[in-house]
C-alpha positions in Angstrom: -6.3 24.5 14.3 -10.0 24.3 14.4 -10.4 21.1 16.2 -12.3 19.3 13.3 -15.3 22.4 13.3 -16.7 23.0 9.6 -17.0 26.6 9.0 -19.4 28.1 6.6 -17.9 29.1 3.4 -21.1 30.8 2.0 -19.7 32.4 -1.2 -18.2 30.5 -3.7 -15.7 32.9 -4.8 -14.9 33.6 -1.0 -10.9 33.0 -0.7 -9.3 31.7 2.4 -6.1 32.7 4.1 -3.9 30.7 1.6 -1.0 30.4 3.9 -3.2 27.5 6.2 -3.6 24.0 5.3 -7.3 23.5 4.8 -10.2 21.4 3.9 -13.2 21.8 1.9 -16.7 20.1 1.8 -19.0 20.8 -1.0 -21.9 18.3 -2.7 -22.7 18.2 -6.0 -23.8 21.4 -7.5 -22.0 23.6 -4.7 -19.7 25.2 -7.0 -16.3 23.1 -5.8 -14.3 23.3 -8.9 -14.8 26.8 -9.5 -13.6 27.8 -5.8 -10.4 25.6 -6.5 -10.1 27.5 -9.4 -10.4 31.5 -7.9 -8.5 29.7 -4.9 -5.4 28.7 -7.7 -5.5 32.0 -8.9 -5.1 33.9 -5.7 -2.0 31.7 -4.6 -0.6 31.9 -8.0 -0.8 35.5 -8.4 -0.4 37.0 -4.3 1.7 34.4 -2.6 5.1 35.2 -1.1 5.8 31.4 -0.4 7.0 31.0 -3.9 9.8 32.8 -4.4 11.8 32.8 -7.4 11.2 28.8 -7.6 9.0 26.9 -6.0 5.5 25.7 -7.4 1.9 24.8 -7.1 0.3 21.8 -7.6 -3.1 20.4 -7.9 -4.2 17.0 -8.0 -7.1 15.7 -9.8 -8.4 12.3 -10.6 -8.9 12.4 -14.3 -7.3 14.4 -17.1 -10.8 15.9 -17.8 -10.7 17.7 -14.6 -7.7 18.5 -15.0 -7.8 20.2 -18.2 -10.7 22.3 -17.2 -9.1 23.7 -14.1 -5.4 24.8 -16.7 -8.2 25.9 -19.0 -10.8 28.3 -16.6 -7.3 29.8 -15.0 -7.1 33.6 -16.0 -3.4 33.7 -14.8 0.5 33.0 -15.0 0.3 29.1 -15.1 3.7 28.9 -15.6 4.4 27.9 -11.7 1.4 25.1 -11.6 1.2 21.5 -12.5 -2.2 20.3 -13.0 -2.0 16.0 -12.9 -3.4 12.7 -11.7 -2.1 11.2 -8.8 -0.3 8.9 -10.8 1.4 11.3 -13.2 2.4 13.6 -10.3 3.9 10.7 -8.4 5.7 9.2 -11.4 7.2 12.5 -12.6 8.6 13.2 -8.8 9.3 10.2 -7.2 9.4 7.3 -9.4 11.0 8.6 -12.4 13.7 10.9 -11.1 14.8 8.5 -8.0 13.9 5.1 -10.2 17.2 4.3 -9.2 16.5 3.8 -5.6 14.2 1.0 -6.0 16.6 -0.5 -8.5 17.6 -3.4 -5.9 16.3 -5.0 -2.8 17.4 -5.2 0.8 19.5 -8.2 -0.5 21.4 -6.9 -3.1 18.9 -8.2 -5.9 17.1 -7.0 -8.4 13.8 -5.5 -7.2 13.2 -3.6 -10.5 14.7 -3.2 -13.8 14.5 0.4 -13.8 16.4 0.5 -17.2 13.9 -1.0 -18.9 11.0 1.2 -17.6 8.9 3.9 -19.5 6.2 5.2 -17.7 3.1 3.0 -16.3 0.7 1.1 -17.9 -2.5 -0.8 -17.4 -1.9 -4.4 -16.0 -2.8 -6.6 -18.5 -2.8 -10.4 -18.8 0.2 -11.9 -20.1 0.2 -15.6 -20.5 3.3 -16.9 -20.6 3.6 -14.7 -17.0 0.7 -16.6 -16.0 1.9 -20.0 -16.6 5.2 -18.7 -15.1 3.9 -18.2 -11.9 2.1 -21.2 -11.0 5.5 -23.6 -12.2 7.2 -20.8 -9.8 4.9 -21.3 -7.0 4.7 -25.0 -7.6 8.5 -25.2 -7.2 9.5 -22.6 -4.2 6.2 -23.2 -2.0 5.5 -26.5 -2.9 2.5 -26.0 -3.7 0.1 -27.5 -6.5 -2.9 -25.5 -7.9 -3.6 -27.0 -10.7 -6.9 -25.9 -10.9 -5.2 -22.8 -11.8 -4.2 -24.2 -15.3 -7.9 -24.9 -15.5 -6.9 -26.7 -19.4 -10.1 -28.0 -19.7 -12.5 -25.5 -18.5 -11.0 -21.9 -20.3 -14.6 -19.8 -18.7 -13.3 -20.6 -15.1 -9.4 -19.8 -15.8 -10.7 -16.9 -17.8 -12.3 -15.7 -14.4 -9.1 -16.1 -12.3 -6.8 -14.3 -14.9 -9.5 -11.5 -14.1 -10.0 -11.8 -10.6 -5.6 -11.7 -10.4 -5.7 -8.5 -12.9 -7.8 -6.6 -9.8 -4.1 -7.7 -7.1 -4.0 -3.9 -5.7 -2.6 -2.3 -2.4 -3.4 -1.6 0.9 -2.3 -0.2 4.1 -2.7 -2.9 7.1 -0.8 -3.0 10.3 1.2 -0.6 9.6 2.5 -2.4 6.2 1.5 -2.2 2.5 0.3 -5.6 1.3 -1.1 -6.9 -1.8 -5.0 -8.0 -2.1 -7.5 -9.0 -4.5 -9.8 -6.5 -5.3 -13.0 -8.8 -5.9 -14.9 -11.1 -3.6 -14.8 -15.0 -4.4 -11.5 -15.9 -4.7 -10.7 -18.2 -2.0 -9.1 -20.7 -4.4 -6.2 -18.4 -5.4 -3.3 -17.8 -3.3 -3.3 -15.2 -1.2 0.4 -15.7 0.9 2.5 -12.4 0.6 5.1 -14.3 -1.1 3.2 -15.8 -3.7 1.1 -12.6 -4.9 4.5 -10.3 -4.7 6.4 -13.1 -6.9 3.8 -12.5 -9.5 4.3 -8.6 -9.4 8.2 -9.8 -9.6 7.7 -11.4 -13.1 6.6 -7.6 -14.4 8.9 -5.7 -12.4 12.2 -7.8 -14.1 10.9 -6.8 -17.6 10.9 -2.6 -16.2 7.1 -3.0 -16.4 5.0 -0.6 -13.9 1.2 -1.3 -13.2 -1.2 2.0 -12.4 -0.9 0.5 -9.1 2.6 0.1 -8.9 3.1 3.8 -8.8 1.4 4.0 -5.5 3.2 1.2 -3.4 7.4 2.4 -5.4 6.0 6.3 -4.4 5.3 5.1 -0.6 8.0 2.9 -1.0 10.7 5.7 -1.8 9.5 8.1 0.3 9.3 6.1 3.7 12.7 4.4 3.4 14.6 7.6 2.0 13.2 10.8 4.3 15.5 13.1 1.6 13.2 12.5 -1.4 10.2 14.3 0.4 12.4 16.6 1.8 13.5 17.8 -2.1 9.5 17.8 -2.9 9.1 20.0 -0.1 11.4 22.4 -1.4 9.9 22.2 -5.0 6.1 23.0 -4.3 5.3 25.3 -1.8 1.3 24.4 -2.3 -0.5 20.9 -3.0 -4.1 21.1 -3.5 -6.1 17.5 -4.0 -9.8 17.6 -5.3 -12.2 14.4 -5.0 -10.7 13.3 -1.9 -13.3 11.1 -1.6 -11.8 8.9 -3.6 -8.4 8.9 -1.7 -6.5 5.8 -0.4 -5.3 5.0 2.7 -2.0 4.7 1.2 -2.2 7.7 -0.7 -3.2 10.2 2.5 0.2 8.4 4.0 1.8 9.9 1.0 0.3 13.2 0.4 1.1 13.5 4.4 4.5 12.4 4.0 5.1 14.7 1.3 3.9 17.6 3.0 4.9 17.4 6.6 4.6 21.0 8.1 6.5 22.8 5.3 4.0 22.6 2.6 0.3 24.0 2.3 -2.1 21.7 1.7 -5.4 21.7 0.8 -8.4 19.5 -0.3 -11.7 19.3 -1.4 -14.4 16.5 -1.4 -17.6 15.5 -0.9 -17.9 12.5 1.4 -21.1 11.4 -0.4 -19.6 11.0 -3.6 -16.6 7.8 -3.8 -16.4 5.9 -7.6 -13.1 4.3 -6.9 -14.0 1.9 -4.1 -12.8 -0.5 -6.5 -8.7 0.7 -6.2 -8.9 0.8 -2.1 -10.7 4.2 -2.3 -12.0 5.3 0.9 -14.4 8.5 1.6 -13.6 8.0 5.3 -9.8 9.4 5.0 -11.9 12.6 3.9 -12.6 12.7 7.0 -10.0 11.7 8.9 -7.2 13.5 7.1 -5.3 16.2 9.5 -8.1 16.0 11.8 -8.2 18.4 14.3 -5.2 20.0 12.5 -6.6 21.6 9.7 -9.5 24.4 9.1 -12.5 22.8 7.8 -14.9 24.6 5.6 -18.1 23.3 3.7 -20.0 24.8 0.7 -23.7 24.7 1.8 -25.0 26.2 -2.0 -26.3 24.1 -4.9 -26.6 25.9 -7.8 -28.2 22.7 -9.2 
């Protein structure tokens, strides 16, 4: 432990101990992406953490990225999985313990997990539209019928859009449902009401992009032995663009790690594009602080 203190990582090719959970500033220019890269290869190719098993993995936020760090590695790849956030989650929480999110506290059904096949984009759906406001209408009591909008389709067109942003976010202690765009204080914002729209996709075995998040978090705070099993599957996790981490997703990644598991990641805190989907550069920051060797790249080869 380095109590938060940024060390000077002056070469890029420099490799760290890779048996200590680190983190990396760089800028643009300062070589990040080829570091991860001669940092991959050195775990991949000396580490005794492995064993006959367990695995690496790295984290990116696009498939780009992560196609050029498989691509650049001049090693046995056979023990790392390269993926976006969402895939990684999907292929080893949602998808192999689906069945734990089959049903709710009460016995009902929370998600038809026989009917799901992977994520998708959340995309309007009238007749789940219209759905929702009879629903809300009839178990709140409540009337907007400015939602039907039947003579003015420009401002229902801007609700349906403003209700395709509903993400996550961690408050209090709780993952809750928001709207992801300013200007909507005519639609409904009650927990109830939001979560019974996401309930009209979920019967149907329909997952959002989004969805992966909150079912991952989900899974892994109410049953303790699913990140126990990750743990004893990857040895290493390694997540670049930080930056553009959630709350909810540094409550994940920290879950999933605990003590057993190396991790490391890389961002620059000036950089953040997905402000949008709850993204926030401060959990850079904030990660593991005081807990965790921090290093920064001072050299732009711009």
């Amino acid at each position: 432990m380095n109590e938060g203190t940024k060390q000077d990582l002056p070469e890029i090719d420099e490799l760290l101990d890779i048996d200590n959970d680190l983190k990396v500033y760089a800028g643009p220019g300062a070589g990040k992406t080829t570091w991860l890269i001669s940092h991959l290869e050195k775990v991949l190719t000396h580490s005794t953490r492995l064993g006959l098993t367990k695995r690496v993995a790295c984290i990116t936020y696009t498939n780009v990225a992560a196609d050029e760090i498989v691509n650049n590695l001049h090693c046995d790849k056979s023990r790392l999985d390269v993926s976006t956030i969402h895939s990684f989650l999907y292929n080893n929480i949602i998808n192999p313990f689906s069945f734990l999110i089959r049903y709710n506290d009460n016995g009902e059904i929370l998600f038809d997990t026989y009917k799901m096949d992977g994520h998708q984009e959340h995309l309007y759906d009238e007749d789940k539209y219209q759905t929702w406001i009879k629903r809300i209408k009839n178990k709140y009591k409540k009337n907007y019928w400015y939602l039907y909008c039947k003579d003015d389709r420009t401002k229902k067109e801007s609700y349906v859009k403003q209700l395709l942003t509903l993400n996550y976010k961690y408050d209090n202690n709780k993952v809750d449902l928001y709207y992801n765009v300013r200007g909507v204080e005519k639609l409904p914002k009650k927990r109830g009401e939001l979560w019974d729209y996401k309930q009209l996709y979920w019967n149907q075995g329909i997952m959002h992009h989004e969805d992966v998040l909150y079912f991952s978090y989900f899974i892994l705070f109410k049953y303790p032995s699913v990140a126990k099993f990750l743990r004893e599957k990857y040895a290493y996790i390694y997540v670049d663009e930080f930056q553009d981490t959630s709350e909810i997703q540094s409550k994940i990644l920290d879950r999933v790690c605990n003590e057993k598991v190396v991790i490391g990641i890389l961002g620059d805190p000036a950089q953040s594009i997905y402000k949008f989907a709850g993204a926030k550069k401060e959990e850079l920051e904030s990660f593991r602080k005081g807990y965790i060797n921090e290093y920064k790249i001072g050299i732009n080869h711009r």
